[in-house]
N, C-alpha and C positions, 0 to 999 in steps of 0.2 A: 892537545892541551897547550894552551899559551904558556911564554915563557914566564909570568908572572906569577902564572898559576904555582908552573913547575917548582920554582925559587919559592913560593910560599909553603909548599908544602914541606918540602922537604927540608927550609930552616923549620917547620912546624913539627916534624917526626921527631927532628933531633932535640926539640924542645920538651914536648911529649913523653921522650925517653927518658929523660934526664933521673935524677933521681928525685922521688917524693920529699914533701916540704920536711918530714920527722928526719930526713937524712939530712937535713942544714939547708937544703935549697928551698928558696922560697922564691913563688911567684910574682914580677913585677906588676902593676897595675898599666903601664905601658902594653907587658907581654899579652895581657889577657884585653886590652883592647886592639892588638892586633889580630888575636885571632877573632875578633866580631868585626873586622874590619875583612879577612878575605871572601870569595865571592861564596856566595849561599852553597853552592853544589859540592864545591872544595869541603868547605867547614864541615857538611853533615855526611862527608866520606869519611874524612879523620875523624870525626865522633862515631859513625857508626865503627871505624876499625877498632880504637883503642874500646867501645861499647864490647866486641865481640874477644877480645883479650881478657875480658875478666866475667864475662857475663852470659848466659843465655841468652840472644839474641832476639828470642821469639817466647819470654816469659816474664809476666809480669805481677809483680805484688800487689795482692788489693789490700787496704788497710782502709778499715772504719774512724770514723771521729765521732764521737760523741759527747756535747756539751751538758756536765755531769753539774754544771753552777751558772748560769745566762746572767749577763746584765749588771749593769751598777756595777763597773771597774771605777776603781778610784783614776786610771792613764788615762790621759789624751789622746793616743795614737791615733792620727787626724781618719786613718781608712774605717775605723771598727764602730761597728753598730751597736756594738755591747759598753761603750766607753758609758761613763755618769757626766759627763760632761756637755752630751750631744742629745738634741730629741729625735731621736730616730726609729720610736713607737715600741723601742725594744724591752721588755718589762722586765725588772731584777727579781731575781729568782733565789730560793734555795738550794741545797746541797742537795741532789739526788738519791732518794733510799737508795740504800744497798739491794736492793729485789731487784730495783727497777735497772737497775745498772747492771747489773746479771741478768737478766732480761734481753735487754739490749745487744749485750755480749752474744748471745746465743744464737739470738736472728741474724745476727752478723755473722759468727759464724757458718748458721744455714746456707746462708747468700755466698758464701768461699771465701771468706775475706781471714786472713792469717797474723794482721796484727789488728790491735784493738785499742783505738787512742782516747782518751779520757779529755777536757779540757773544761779549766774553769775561770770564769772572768774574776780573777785575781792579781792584786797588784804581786804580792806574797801571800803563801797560806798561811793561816795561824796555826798556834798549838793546838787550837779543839780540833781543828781540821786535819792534822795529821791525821789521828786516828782513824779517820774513816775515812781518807782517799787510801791508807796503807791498807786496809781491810778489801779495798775493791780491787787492789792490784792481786792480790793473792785471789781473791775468787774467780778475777777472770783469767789468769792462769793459769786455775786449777782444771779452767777449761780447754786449754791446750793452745792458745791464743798467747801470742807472744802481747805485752803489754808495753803503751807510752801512756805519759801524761804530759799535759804542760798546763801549770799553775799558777803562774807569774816568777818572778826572782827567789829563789833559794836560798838557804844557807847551809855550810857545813852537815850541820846533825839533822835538818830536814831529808837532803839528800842522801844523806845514812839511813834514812829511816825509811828510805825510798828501796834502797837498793838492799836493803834484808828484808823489805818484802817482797822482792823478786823483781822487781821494775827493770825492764828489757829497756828501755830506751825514754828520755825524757827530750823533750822539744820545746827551745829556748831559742827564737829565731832573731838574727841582727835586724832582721826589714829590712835595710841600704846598705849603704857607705856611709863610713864614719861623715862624708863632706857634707852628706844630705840627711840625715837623719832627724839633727834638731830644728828641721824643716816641717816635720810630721809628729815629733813627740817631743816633750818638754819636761815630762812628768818623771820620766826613767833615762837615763843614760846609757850611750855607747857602752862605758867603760862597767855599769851593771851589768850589762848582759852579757858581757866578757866576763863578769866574775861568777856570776849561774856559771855558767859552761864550766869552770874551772873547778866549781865546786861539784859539779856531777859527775865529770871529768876523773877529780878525784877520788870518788864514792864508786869508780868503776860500772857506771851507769853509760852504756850508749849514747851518744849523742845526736840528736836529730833537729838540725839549724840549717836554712836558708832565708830565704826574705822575700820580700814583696816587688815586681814591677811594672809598670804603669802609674806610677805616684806623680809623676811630672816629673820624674830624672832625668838627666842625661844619660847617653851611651857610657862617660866616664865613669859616672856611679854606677853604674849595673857594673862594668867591670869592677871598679872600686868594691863592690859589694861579691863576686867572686874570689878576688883578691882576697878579703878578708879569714872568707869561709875554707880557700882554699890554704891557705897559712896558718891556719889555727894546726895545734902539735897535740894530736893529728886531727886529719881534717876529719867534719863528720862523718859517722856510717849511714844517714842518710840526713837528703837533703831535697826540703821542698820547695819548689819554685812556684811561687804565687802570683795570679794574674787580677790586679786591682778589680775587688767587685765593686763598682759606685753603688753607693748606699744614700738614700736621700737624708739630709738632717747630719751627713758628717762632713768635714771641711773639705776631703778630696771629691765629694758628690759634682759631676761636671769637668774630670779631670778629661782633657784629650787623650781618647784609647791607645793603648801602643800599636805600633806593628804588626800585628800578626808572626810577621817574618821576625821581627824584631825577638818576638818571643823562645820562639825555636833559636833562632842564633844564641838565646840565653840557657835552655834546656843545652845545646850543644857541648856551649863553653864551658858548662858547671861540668858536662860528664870528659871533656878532655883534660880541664885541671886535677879532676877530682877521679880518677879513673875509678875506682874500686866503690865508691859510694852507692847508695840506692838514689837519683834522683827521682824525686817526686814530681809528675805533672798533679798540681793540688789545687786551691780557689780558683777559680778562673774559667774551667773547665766546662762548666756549666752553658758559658758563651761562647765555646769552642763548637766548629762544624766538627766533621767527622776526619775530614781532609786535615785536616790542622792538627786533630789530634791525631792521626797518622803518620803526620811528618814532627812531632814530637818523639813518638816511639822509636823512629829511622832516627832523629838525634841523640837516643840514649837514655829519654826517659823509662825508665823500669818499674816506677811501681804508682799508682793513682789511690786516692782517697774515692772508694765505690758505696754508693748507698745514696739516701735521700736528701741528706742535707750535710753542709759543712758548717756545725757552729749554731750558726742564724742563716746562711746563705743557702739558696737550694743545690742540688749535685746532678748530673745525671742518673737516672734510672737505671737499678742493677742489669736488669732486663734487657734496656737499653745499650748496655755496656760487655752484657756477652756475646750479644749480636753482634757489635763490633767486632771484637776478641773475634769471631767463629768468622768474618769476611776479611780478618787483618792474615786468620792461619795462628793468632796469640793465644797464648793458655795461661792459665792464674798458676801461680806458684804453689805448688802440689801435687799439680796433675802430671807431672812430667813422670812419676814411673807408675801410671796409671790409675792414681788416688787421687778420688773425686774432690776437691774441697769443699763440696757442700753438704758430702755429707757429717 
């Protein structure tokens, strides 16, 4: 090992060690561009280590999404096909029966999948709406399925109402960096989506927040944008890393793809900041080889969005996706003391 290597790694342990952000330390946005600065083989050794200190190494969480409302969001958010502000052939829809959404639940289940995420193209949900997203969180709970939703911006007694009806985890992601943000949305602010989080935060709701890369950022924003997530008191329990799906008819359609490599050093860095989190390898995935998505799981990623489609975007195939699992030697979360997830 070169000597640079050696010096990188080892200010990197004692960094890594250190004590988590809820104990007063917080990460510099410097710090977390150094470690996407050392050499690729370094980086996903110390992510697989600190990976294997809190985690099953060879188990991974499938969690379903299902859009429970499509279309006609009142945001901007230049990536999204569902926005009302872009043509991008996407038709606005209604709330999902309650049947059809326990329906859904259930095939998912079939498939092995152990949480079950709900999402609706909402700026915020109204009062009629309460009632009937809180009704679908309890039934598909009752199905043994741990439950999220994400519904736009929150408030206080939404988020109460959220988490007495059992809501396992709700999903409020930044996108960026504060520096990039008003880059891609205009409509909602940094500092709302800072107060979602604080308001589910406070309802005792799991929090499930990461962002988007491939947008046209810099290296400093993606750090900037780990930075954030990893400061936040405490950081999420899980977090997904999204890889820009170009959508024709929205403003990032045409963006220059990231790295490849790029990507993974981002899967890496979220699970060295973030030790104990679920990261999510989530959008993106779809335009992912196999290979790629390999050396994500060696960086830390633990849990994937499995099934047909994410949203509007298509997914790989479950099928698809155990064959992996069954050449990678990975098992879904469940199976580890010999319970099948699918049944």
């Amino acid at each position: 090992m070169s000597t640079t290597a050696t010096i990188s790694l080892s200010s990197l342990r004692a960094t890594a060690a250190r004590p988590e952000s809820h104990r007063g330390e917080r990460w510099r946005v410097a710090e977390v561009e150094a470690l996407y600065a050392m050499p690729f083989m370094d980086l996903l050794l110390q992510a697989q280590q600190v990976h294997r200190e809190h985690f099953d190494a060879n188990e991974v969480q499938l969690s379903t999404l299902l859009s429970i409302k499509t279309g006609g969001c009142a945001e901007d958010c230049g990536y999204c096909p569902q926005s009302a502000h872009f043509d991008t052939g996407v038709k606005a829809s209604k709330l999902m029966p309650l049947h059809e959404v326990v329906q859904a639940a259930q095939a998912a289940k079939a498939q092995g999948a152990t949480r079950f995420c709900m999402g609706a193209a909402w700026r915020s949900p109204k009062e009629r709406d309460m009632e009937h997203v809180t009704e679908m969180v309890r039934e598909v709970r009752a199905l043994g399925l741990e439950t999220c939703m994400t519904l736009g911006m929150l408030d206080g007694d939404q988020a109460r109402a959220l988490k007495e009806a059992g809501l396992d985890y709700y999903n409020h992601n930044l996108d960026s960096a504060p520096e990039f943000y008003g880059r891609v949305i205009s409509t909602r602010t940094y500092q709302d989506r800072l107060d979602t989080l604080a308001e589910v935060r406070s309802a005792g709701i799991n929090v499930c927040c990461g962002g988007i890369v491939g947008m046209g950022e810099t290296r400093a924003h993606r750090a900037g944008l780990i930075a954030q997530l990893a400061n936040l008191e405490p950081y999420p329990e899980s977090v997904p890393i999204n890889n820009l799906v170009q959508v024709e008819g929205t403003p990032l359609a045409g963006t220059e793809a990231l790295d490849p490599f790029e990507f993974v050093r981002t899967i890496a860095v979220a699970r060295i900041t973030m030790p104990r989190t679920m990261v999510r390898l989530s959008a993106g995935r779809e335009q992912m080889d196999e290979a790629l998505q390999a050396l994500c799981f060696l960086a830390g990623a633990n849990s994937i969005f499995y099934g047909d489609k994410l949203l509007t975007t298509s997914n790989p195939q479950a099928e698809r996706d155990r064959r992996l699992f069954e050449r990678l030697g990975l098992r879904a979360q469940g199976e580890r003391s010999g319970m099948d997830p699918r049944v």
